[in-house]
LODODREN-954316 format. One record per residue: x, y, z of N, C-alpha, C in turn. Coordinates in pm, whole numbers, m for minus. Each point is the difference from the previous one (the first is absolute). Example, Ala and Ser with C-alpha at 12.3 -4.5 7.8 and 13.67 -1.06 7.14 Angstrom:
2
PT     nu     nv     nw    cau    cav    caw     cu     cv     cw
PT   1319   m569    780    m89    119      0     90    120      0
PT    m35    105    m72     82    119      6    m77    109     73
END
This chain:
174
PT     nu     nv     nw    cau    cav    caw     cu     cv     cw
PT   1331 m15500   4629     61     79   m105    148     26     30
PT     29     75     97    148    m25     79     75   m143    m12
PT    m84   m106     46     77   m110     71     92    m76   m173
PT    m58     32    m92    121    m66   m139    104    126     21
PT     56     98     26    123     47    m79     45    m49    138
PT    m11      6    153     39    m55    122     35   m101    m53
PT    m75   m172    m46     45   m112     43    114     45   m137
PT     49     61   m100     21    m25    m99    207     64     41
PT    m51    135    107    128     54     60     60   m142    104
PT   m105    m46     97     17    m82     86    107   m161    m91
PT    m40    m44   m105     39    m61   m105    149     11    m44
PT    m21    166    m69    205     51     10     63     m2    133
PT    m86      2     47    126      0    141     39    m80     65
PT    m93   m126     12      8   m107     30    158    m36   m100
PT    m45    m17   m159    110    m41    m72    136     72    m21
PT    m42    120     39    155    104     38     74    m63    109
PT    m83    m39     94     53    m47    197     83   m108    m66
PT   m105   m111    m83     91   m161    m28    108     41    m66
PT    m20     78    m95    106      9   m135    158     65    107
PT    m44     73    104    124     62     54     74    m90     76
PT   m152    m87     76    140   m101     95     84   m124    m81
PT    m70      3   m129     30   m120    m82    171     66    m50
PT    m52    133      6    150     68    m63    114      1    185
PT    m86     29     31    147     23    168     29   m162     48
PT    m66    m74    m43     25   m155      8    147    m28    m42
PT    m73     23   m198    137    m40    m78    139    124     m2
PT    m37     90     35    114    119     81     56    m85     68
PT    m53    m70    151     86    m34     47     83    m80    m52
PT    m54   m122    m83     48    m78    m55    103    m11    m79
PT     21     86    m61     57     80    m74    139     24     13
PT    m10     84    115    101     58     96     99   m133     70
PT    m91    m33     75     70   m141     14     86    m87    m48
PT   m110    m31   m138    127    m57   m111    118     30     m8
PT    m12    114    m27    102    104    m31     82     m1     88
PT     m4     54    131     39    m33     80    115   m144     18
PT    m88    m61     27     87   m171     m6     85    m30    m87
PT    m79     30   m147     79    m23    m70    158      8    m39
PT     m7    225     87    133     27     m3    100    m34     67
PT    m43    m51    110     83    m81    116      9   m162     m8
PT    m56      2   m110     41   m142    m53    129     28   m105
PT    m31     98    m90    105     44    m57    117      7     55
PT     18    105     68    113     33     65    139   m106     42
PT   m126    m56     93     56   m118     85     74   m104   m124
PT    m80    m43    m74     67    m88   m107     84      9    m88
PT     20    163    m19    127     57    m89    112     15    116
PT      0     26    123     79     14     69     61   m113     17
PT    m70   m133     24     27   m137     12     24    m26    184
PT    m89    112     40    m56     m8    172    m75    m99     14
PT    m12   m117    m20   m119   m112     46    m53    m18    128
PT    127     26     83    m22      8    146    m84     82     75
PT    m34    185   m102    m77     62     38   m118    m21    m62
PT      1    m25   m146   m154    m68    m26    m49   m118     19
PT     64    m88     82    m59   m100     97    m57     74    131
PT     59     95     58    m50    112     84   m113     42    m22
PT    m47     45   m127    m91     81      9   m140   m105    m76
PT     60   m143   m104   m109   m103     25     m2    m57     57
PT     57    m53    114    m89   m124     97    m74     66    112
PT      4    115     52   m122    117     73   m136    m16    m69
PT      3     12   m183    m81     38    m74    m75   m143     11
PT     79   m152     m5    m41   m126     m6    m74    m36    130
PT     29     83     96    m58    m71    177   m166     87    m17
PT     61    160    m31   m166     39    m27    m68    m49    m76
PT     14    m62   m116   m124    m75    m65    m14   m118     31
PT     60    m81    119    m14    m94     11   m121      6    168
PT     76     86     38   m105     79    105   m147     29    m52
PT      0    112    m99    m71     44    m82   m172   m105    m58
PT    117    m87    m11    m88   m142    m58    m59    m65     99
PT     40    m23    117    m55   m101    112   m105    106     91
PT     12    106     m6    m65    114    106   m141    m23   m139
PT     30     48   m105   m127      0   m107    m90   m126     40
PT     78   m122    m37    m73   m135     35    m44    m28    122
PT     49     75    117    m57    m60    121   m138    150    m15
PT     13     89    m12    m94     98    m17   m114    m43    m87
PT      9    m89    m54   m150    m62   m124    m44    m53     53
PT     90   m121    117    m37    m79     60   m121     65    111
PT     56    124     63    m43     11     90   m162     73     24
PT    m61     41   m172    m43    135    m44   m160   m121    m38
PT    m76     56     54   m128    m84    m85     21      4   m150
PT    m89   m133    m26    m34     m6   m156    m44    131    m87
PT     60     18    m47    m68    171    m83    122     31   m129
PT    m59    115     23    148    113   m144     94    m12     87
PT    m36     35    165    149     45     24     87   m118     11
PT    m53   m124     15     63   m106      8     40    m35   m116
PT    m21     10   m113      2    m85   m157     98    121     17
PT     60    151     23     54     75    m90    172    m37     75
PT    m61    m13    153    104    m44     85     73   m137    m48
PT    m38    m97    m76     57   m126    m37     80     28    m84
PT    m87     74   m125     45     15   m123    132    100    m24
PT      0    123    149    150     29     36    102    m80     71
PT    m18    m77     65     63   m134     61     33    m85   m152
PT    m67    m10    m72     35    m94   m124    151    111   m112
PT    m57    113     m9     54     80    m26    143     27     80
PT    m31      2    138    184     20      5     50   m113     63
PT    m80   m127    m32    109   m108    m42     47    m16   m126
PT    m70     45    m78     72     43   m140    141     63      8
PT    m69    107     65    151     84    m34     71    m65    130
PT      8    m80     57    120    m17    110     73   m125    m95
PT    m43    m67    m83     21   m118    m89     76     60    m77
PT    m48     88    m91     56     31   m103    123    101      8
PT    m11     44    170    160    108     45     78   m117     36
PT    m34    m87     43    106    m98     45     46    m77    m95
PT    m83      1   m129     76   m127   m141     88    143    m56
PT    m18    130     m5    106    107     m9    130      8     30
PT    m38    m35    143    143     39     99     79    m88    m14
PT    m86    m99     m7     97   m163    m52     78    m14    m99
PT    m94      4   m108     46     42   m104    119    133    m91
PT    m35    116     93    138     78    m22     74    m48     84
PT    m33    m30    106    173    m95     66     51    m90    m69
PT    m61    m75    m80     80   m119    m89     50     67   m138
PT    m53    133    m29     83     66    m68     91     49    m11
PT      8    105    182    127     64     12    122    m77     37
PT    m35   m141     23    104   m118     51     m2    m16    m84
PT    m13    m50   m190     44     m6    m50     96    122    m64
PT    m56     89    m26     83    105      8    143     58     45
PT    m21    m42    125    143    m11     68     85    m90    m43
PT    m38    m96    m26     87   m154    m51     69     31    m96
PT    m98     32    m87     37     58   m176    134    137     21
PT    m40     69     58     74    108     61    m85    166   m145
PT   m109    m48      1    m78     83    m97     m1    107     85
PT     81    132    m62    m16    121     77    m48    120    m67
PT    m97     38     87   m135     80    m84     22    176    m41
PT    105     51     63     65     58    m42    130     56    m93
PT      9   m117    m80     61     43   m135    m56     61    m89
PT   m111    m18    m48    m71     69    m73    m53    124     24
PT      5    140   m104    m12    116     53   m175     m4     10
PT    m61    m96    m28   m174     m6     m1    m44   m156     87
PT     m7     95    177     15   m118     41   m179    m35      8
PT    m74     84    m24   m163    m44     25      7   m131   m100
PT    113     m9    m95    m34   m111   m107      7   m142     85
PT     92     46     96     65   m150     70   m125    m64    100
PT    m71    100     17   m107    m59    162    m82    m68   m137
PT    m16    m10   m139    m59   m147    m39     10   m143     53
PT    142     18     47     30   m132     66   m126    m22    138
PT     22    121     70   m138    m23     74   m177     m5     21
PT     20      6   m147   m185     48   m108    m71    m73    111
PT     57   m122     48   m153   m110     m2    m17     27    147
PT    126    m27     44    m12     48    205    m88     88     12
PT     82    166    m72   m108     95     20   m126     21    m11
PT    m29    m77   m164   m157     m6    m50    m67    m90    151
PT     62    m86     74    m92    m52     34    m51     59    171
PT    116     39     63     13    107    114    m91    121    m35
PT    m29     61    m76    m91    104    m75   m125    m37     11
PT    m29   m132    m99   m123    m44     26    m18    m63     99
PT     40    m35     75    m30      5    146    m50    127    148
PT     87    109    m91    m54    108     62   m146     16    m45
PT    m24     m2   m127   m101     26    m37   m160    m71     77
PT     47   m128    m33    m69   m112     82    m24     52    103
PT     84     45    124     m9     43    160   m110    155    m51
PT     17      4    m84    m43    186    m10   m128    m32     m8
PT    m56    m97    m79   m156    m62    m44    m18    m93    142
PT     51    m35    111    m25    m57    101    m58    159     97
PT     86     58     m3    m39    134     75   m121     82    m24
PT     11      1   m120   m122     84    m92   m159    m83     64
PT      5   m135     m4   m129    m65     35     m8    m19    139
PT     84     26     80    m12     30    136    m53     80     11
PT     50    125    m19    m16    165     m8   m117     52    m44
PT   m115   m111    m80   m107     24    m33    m80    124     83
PT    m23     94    m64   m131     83     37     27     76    135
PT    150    m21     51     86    107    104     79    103    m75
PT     25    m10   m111     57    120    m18   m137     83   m127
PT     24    144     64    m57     79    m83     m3    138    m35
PT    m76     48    m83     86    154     13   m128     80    120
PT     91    113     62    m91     63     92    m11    142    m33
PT   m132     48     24     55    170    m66     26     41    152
PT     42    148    m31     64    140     85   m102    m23    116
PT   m145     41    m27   m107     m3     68     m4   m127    135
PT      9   m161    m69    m15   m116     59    113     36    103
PT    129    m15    m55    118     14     72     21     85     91
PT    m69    194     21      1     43     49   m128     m9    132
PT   m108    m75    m35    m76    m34    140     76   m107     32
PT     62    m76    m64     75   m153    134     86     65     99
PT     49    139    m94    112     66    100    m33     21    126
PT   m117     69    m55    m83    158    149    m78   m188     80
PT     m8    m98    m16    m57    m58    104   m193    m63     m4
END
C-alpha cells in the first residue's frame, strides 16, 4: 500500500537528479561559449592575432591530447558501455579537434586577407557588424566546443550527481 506513492516520489527524483545535471551540463556549456566566444571577440576587433594564436593553439594540443588519451582508454577498457562510450568520446573529440583546426585555419586566411585589403574593423561605429567577416571561423570553433562538451559529457557518464546535506555530511564525519 505504501510502496506506489514511494516508487512514484522515488520516480520525481530520479527525474529532478537527471533534469538538474542535464541543466549544470549545459550551464557549463554555456558559460564556456560565452566565455570563448568573448575572447574571440576581443582579440579580433583588436587585430591581436598573436594573442589569439596564444590562447588557440593550447586549446588545439588539448584536444589533440584529449583525443589520443580517449582512444588509447577504449583501447584499453573491456568490451562493454564503458568501452563503446569511451570510443564514441574519442570519435567525438576528434570531431572537435578537426573542426577547431579547419577554424583556426580558416580565420587565419581571413585575417591575412584582411590585412592585405587593409579592411579596418574599426571604422564603423557598430563593430559586432564587422566579426560577420568571421561568422564561419567562429561558427565552427564553437561547434567544436560543443563537440568536446558532448565528448566530456559521455565520459562523465554516471560520475557526476547531485548529493544531499545528509550524504555529504557522513563522507565528511568518515
Amino acid at each position: 500500500m505504501h510502496s506506489k506513492p514511494m516508487k512514484t516520489l522515488s520516480k520525481i527524483y530520479k527525474t529532478a537528479e537527471r533534469l538538474s545535471i542535464r541543466l549544470f551540463y549545459y550551464l557549463i556549456f554555456s558559460l564556456g561559449s560565452a566565455i570563448f566566444f568573448s575572447t574571440l571577440n576581443h582579440y579580433l576587433l583588436s587585430k591581436n592575432y598573436l594573442s589569439l594564436g596564444g590562447v588557440c593553439f593550447p586549446v588545439l594540443a588539448v584536444l589533440f591530447g584529449f583525443t589520443s588519451l580517449l582512444y588509447n582508454r577504449s583501447r584499453a577498457l573491456q568490451p562493454g558501455a564503458a568501452q563503446r562510450r569511451s570510443l564514441y568520446a574519442a570519435e567525438r573529440g576528434l570531431q572537435a579537434t578537426l573542426l577547431f583546426l579547419v577554424g583556426i585555419a580558416s580565420g587565419s586566411i581571413i585575417a591575412t586577407i584582411t590585412e592585405v585589403i587593409k579592411f579596418d574593423f574599426l571604422i564603423t561605429p557598430e563593430t559586432s557588424k564587422t566579426l560577420l567577416v568571421f561568422f564561419i571561423p567562429i561558427l565552427l570553433v564553437l561547434y567544436s566546443f560543443a563537440a568536446f562538451f558532448l565528448a566530456l559529457r559521455a565520459i562523465a557518464h554516471g560520475t557526476v550527481r547531485l548529493v544531499t546535506i545528509r550524504t555529504l555530511a557522513r563522507k565528511i564525519r568518515g
